[in-house]
C-alpha positions as CSV (number, residue, x, y, z in Angstrom):
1,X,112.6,80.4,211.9
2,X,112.7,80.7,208.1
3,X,111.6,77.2,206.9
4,X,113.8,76.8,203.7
5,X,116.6,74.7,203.6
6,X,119.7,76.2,202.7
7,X,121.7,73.9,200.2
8,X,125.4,74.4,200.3
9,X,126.9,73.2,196.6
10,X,125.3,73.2,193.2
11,X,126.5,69.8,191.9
12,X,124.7,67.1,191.6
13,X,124.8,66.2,195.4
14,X,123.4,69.6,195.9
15,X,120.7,69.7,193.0
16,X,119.4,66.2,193.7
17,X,118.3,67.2,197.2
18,X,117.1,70.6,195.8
19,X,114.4,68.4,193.5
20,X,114.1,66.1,196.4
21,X,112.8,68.6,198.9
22,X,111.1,71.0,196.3
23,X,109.3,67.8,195.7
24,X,108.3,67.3,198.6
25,X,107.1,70.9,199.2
26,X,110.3,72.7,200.9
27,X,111.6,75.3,200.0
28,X,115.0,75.4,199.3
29,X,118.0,78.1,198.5
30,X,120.9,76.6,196.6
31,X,124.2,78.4,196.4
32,X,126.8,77.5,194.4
33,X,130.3,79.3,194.5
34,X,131.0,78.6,190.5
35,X,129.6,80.5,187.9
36,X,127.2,77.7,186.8
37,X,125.8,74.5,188.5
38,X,127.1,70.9,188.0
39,X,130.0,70.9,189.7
40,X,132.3,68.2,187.5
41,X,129.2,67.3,185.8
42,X,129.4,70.5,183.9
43,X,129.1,71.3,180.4
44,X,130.8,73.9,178.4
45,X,129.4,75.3,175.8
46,X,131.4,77.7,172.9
47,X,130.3,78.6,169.6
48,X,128.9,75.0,168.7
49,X,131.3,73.2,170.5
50,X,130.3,71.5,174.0
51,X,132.1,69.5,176.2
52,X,132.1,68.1,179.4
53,X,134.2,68.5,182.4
54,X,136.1,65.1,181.8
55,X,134.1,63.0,180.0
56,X,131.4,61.2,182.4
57,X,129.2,58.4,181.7
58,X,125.9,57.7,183.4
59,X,125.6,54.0,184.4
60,X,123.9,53.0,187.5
61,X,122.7,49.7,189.7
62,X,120.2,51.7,191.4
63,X,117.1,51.8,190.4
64,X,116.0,55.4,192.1
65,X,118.7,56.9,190.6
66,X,118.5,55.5,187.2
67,X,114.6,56.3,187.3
68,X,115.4,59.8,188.4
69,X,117.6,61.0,185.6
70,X,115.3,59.0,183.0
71,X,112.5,61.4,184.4
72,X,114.5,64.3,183.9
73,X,116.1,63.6,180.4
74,X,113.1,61.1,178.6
75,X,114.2,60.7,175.3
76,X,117.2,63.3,175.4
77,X,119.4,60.1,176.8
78,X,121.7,57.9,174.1
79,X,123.5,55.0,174.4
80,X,127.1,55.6,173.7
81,X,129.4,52.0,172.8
82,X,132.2,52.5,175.0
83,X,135.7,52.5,173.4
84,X,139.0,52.8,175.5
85,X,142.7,52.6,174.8
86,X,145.7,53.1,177.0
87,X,148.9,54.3,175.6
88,X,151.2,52.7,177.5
89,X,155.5,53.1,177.1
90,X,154.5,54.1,173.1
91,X,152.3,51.6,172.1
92,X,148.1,51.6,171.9
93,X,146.5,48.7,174.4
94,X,142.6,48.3,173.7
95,X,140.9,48.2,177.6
96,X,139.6,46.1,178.8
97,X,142.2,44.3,177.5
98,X,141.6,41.5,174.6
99,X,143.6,38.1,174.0
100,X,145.4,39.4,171.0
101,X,145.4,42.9,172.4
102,X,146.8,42.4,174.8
103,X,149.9,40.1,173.3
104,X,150.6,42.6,170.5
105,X,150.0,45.9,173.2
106,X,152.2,44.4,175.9
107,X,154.5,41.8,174.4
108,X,154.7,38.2,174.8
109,X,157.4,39.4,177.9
110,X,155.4,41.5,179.7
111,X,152.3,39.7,179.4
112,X,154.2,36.6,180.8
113,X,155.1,38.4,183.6
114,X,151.9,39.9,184.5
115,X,150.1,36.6,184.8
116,X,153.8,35.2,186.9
117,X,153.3,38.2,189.2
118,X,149.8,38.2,189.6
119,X,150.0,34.6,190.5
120,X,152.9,34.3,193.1
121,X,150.9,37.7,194.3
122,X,147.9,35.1,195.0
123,X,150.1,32.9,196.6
124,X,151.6,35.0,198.8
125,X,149.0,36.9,200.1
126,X,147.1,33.4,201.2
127,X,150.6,32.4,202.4
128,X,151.6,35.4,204.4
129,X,149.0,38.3,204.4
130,X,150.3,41.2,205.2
131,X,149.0,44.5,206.4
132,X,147.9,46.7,203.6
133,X,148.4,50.6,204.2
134,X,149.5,52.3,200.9
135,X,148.3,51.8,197.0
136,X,151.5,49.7,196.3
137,X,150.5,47.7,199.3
138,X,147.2,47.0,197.8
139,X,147.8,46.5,194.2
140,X,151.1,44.5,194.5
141,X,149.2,42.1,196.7
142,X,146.4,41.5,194.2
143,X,148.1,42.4,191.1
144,X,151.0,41.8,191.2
145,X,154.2,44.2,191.0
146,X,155.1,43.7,187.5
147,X,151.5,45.2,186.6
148,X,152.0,48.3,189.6
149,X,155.2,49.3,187.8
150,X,153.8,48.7,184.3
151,X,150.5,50.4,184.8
152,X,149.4,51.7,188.2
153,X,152.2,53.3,189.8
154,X,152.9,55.9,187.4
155,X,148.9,56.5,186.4
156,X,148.3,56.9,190.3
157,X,150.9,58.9,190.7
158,X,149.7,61.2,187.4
159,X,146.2,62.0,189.0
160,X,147.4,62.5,192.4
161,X,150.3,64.2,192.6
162,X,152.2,62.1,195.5
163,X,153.6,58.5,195.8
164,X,152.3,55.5,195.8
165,X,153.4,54.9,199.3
166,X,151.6,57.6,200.7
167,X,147.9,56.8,198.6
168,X,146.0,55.1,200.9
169,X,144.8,51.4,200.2
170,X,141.3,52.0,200.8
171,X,141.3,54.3,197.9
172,X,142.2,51.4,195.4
173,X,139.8,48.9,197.1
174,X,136.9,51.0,196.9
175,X,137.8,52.0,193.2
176,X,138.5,48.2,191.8
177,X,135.2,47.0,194.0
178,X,133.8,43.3,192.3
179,X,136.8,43.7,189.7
180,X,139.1,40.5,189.7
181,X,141.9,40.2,188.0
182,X,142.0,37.0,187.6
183,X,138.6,37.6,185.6
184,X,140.6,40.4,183.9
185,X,143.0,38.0,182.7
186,X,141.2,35.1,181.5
187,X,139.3,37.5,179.3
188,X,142.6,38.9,177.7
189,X,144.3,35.9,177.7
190,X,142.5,33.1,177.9
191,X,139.0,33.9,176.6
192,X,136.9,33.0,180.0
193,X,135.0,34.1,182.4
194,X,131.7,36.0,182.4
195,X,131.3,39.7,181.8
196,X,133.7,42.3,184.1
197,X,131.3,44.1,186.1
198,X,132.7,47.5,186.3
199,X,133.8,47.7,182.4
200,X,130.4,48.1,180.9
201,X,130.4,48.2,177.2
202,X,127.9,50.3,177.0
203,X,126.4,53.3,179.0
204,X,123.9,56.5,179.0
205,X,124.7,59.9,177.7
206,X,122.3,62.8,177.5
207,X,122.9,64.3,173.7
208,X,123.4,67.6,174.6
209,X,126.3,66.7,177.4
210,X,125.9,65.3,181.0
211,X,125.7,68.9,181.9
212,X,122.2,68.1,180.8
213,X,121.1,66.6,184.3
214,X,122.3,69.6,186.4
215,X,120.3,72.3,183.9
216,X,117.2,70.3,184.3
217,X,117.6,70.0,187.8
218,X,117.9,73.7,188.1
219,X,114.8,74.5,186.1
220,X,112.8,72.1,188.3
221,X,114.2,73.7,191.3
222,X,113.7,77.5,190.1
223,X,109.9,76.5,189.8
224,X,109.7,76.9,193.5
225,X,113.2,78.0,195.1
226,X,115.7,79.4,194.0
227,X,119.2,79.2,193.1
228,X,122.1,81.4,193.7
229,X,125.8,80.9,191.4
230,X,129.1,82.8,191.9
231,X,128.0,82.3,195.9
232,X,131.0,81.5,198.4
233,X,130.2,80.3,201.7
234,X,132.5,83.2,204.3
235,X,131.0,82.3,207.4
236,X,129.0,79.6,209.1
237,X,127.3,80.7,212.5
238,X,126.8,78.3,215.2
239,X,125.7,78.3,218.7
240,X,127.6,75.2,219.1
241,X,124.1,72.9,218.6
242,X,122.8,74.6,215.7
243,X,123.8,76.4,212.6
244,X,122.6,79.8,213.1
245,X,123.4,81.6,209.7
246,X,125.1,81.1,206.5
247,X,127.1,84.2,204.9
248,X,128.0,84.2,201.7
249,X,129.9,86.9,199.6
250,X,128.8,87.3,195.5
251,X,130.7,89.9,194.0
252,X,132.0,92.6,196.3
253,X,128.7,92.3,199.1
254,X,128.1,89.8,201.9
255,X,124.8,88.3,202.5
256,X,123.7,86.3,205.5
257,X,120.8,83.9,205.2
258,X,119.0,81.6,208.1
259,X,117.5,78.9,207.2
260,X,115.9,76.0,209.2
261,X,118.3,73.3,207.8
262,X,121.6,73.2,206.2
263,X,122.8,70.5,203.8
264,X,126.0,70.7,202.2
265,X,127.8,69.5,199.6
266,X,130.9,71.9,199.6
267,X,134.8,70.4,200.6
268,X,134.4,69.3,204.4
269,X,137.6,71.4,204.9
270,X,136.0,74.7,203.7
271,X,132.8,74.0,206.4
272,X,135.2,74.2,209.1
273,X,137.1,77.0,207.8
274,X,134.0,79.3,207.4
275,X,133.0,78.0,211.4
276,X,132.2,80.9,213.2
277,X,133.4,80.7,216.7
278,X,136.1,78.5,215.5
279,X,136.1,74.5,215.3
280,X,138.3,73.6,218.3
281,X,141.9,73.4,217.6
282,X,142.3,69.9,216.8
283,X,139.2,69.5,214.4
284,X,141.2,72.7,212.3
285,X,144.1,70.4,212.6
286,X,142.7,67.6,211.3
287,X,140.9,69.8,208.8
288,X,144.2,70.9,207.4
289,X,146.2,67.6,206.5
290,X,143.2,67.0,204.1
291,X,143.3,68.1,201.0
292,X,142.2,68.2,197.2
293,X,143.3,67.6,193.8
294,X,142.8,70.1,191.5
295,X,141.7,69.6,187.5
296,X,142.9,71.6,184.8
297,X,140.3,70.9,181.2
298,X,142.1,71.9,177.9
299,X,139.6,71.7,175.1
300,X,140.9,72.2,171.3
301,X,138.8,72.4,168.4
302,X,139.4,71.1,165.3
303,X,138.3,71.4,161.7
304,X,137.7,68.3,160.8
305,X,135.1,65.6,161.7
306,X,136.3,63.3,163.4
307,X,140.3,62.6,165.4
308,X,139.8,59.0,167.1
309,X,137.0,56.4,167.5
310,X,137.4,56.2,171.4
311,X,135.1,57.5,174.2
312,X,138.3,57.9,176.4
313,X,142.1,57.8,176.3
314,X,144.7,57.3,179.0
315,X,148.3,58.2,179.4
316,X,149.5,57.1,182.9
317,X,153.1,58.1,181.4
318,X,154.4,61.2,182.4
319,X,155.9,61.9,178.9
320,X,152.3,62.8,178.3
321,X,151.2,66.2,180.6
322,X,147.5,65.3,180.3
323,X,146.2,61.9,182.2
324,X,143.2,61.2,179.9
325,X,141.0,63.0,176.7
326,X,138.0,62.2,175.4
327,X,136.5,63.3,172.0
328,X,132.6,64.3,173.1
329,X,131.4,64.0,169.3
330,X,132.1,60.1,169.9
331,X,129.8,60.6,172.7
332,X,126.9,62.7,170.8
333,X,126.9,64.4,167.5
334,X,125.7,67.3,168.5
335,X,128.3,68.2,170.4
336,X,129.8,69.9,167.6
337,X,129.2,71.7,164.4
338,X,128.8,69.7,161.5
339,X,131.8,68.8,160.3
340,X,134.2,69.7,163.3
341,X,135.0,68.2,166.5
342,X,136.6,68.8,169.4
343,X,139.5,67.1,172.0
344,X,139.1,67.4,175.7
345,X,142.1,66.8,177.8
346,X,142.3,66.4,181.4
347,X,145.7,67.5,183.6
348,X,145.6,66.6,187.1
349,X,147.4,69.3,189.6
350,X,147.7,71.1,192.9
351,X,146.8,75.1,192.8
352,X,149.3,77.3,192.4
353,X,151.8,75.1,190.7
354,X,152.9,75.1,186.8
355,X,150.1,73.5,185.5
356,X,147.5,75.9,187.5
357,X,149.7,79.0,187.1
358,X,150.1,79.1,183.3
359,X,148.2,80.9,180.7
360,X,145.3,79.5,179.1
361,X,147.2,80.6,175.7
362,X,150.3,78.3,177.0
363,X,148.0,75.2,177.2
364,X,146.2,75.4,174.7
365,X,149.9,75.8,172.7
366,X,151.4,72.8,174.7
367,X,148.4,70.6,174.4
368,X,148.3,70.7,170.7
369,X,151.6,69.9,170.4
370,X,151.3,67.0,172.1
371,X,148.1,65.7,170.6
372,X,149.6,66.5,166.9
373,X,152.5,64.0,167.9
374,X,150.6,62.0,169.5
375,X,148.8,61.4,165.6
376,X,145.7,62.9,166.6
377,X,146.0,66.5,164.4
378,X,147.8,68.7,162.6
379,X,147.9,72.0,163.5
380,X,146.5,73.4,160.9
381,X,143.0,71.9,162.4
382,X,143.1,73.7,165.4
383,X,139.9,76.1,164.8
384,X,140.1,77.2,168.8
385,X,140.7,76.0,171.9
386,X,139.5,76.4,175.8
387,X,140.7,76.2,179.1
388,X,138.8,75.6,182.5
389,X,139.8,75.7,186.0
390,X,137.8,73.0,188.6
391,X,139.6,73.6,192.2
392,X,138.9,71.0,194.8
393,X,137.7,68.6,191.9
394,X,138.8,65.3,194.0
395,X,139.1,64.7,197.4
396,X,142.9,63.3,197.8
397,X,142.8,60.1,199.7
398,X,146.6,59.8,201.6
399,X,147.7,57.6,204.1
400,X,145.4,58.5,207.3
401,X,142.4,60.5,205.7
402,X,139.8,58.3,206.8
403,X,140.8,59.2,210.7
404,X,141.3,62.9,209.8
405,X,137.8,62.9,207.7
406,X,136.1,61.3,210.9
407,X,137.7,63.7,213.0
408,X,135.8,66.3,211.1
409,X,132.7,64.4,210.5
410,X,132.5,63.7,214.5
411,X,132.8,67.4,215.5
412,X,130.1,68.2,212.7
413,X,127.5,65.8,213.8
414,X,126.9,68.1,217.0
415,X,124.9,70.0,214.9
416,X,121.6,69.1,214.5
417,X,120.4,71.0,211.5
418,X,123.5,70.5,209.4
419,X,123.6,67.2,206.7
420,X,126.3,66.4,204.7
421,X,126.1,64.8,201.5
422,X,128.5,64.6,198.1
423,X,131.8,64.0,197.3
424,X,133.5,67.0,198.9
425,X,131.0,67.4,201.9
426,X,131.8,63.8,202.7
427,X,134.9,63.7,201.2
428,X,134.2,60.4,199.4
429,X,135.1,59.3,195.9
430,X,131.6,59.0,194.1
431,X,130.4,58.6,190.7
432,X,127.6,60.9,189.5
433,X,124.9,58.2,190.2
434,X,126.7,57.8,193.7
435,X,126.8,61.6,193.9
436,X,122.5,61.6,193.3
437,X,121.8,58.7,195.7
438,X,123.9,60.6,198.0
439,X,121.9,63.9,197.6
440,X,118.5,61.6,197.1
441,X,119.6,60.5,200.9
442,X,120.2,63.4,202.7
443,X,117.2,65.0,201.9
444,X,115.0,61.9,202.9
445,X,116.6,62.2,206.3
446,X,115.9,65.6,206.5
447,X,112.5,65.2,205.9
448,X,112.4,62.5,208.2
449,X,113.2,64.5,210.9
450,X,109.9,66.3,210.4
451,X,107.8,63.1,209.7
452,X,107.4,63.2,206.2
453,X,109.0,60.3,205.0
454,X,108.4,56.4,206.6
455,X,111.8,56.0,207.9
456,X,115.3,57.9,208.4
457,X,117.6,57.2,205.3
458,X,121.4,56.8,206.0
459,X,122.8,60.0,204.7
460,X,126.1,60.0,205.5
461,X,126.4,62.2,209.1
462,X,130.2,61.5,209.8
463,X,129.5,57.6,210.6
């Protein structure tokens, strides 16, 4: 039996386990179906311009994690002051929100009745607690509904395509963790309160774009292993205990590769689909009420040197097509040319729908519309512009996903030399550092199995 372990996924997930195991002395053979590893924490690079796939921040409470990445990058990391505005029903609101912010963004009205609904909220969910299923459900009891109508129903609805109702509640739990409003609110409007732990003024950014970590986690990895792009998993072979083979197609041929382990990274659905016999029927049931949201990046390029002084933008409003933009020179300098900068948009979709469908030459045409009357540009600045296509970018977390995941999960967890790890191969919502540990995990379990670490790490095997 070939002693490699074959790594399904090149983002961070993916590449963190790689330099795990390579570490460790394993071989390893990552293969990632894009043309370039990093997944979402990719960056795109065009005749001086660079920007990331959204614009992510590093910021981390683990120490491994954080002591990883500082390895990798040394001095190549900067700290970035973060900067955030909403543009809410025409008007700029600063966020986290300030006292006098927040008065003159929302209005003495609508500020009144935030702090009136977020109280009787309070009230009434010591009073009578009531089951909590859907988003509303969750943010209506600990908000308030004047804020879910103001702010969250139409945002939520923006990134994910479908109702409130039908968002499940664990989603937005997980997502506000350690966040109260009440703290929220004595900061804008009453001045109290200590420090909100997950708005953190200040974070890490690697100066040449976060794509940084994944390119240095290749070049530690290709030391040893090796490292396949523009690979998509076609077939997974089983014996119904073990995963026999992996087959993947690159171009127009088919390979097939053994390996003694498997960890992967890719969707959770797409492992079960590429299950060769078949998953039984109700697994591929399961398997097929789960499903992704899809991310459409619009990047325009500007002649000039700077078009805002924010790290990141939001328009929950749907008069806006995009969801969010960040300007990456705010971020580094060297993300640009002297001189020039760029603006990178974010439009949240399903494929095959308008947004996926139409031409890069449409978007780029609509999106600088938008930003020049938006005040950003004129159009006259617009040097060139960019458009990239991430499918399966977030796993899409409706009413009755955790049973359907589990379902999947369960069934997988027969096989004893398969790990999952990542966002899509555990269909959880992570942040990059959550994405590392997750990867940092799996491969300490799989070389506990062999007895080369102390003790098993929980790495996430459908429990």
């Amino acid at each position: 039996m070939n002693r490699e372990t074959i790594i399904l996924g090149g983002g961070l997930a993916g590449l963190a386990a790689g330099r795990a195991l390579t570490q460790a002395g394993r071989g390893v053979q990552v293969l990632e179906g894009a043309d370039a590893v990093g997944g979402l924490a990719r960056t795109v690079a065009r005749d001086g311009f660079r920007f990331d796939l959204g614009g992510h921040r590093f910021f981390t409470h683990d120490a491994r994690v954080e002591g990883f990445v500082r390895e990798l990058l040394g001095d190549e990391l900067v700290t970035v002051p973060r900067a955030s505005r909403i543009y809410l029903r025409g008007k700029w609101i600063e966020y986290p929100l300030r006292p006098l912010g927040a008065l003159a963004g929302l209005g003495p009205r609508a500020s009144a009745q935030i702090l009136l609904g977020y109280a009787r909220a309070s009230l009434a969910r010591r009073l009578r607690p009531a089951p909590l299923v859907s988003l509303e459900d969750w943010v209506v009891a600990h908000f308030g509904r004047p804020l879910f109508e103001l702010y969250f129903r139409d945002y939520s609805e923006k990134v994910w395509g479908i109702g409130s109702r039908d968002i499940s509640a664990e989603w937005m739990a997980q997502r506000v963790q350690g966040l109260s409003l009440g703290a929220a609110i004595r900061h804008a409007f009453l001045q109290r309160g200590t420090a909100l732990p997950t708005l953190v003024d200040r974070f890490l950014y690697p100066r040449l774009g976060i794509g940084s970590i994944a390119e240095r986690l290749r070049a530690a990895i290709e030391r040893s292993s090796s490292i396949a792009t523009g690979a998509r998993v076609v077939r997974m072979r089983h014996d119904g205990r073990r995963i026999e083979s992996v087959s993947v197609r690159r171009g127009d041929r088919e390979h097939e590769l053994r390996g003694e382990a498997i960890l992967s990274t890719i969707p959770l659905t797409q492992i079960i689909q590429a299950l060769s016999p078949h998953a039984p029927v109700e697994v591929r049931a399961a398997a097929a009420r789960l499903r992704y949201r899809d991310l459409v990046i619009v990047a325009v390029m500007l002649r000039r040197e700077r078009a805002t002084d924010q790290t990141w933008i939001y328009f929950p409003g749907k008069d806006v097509p995009f969801g969010r933009l960040h300007e990456p020179t705010n971020w580094s300098a060297a993300m640009a040319p002297p001189g020039r900068t760029l603006l990178a948009t974010e439009r949240f979709c399903f494929r095959g729908d308008a947004t996926w469908s139409a031409s890069d030459a449409e978007l780029i045409e609509t999106t600088a519309g938008y930003l020049e009357k938006l005040g950003f540009i004129h159009r006259r600045e617009v040097q060139d512009g960019m458009v990239v296509r991430i499918p399966a970018a977030y796993p899409l977390f409706e009413v009755g996903y955790r049973e359907r995941s589990r379902i999947l999960c369960d069934y997988l967890a027969r096989f004893d030399n398969l790990q999952l790890a990542g966002r899509g191969g555990l269909f959880r919502y992570y942040n990059m550092d959550q994405a590392i540990a997750s990867g940092l995990a799996a491969a300490d379990a799989l070389l506990a199995r062999e007895g080369r670490t102390p003790a098993a790490v929980a790495a996430g095997r459908g429990r």
